[in-house]
C-alpha angles and dihedrals in degrees: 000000000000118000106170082185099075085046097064093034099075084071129070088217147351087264093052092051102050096049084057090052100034099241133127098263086230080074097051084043087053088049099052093036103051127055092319100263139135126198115253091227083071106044105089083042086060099035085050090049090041090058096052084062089055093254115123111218115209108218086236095066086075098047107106100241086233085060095059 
């Protein structure tokens, strides 16, 4: 099940999260503002990033629920 929210809740804001991933923040602020998704190009890149802060990222929380 996607929940976009625990994504973004491993960092404290847009900003944070794009300098772990290597991205303009503008881009992470796109993702989370618009439908909530995240392109699959970028999700090993985050789960990677995630990991390296100690949370763990199921592949499923970045499945768009309309996908499942």
């Amino acid at each position: 099940m996607s929940c976009i929210a625990d994504i973004f809740s491993v960092w404290p804001s847009a900003a944070a999260m794009a300098r772990d991933i290597g991205v303009p923040d503008v881009t992470v602020r796109q993702w989370r503002n618009r439908s909530g998704s995240i392109p699959v190009r970028y999700w090993n890149t985050i789960r990677e990033a995630a990991k390296a802060k100690g949370v763990d990222l199921d592949l499923q929380v970045f499945v768009p629920a309309e996908a499942e």
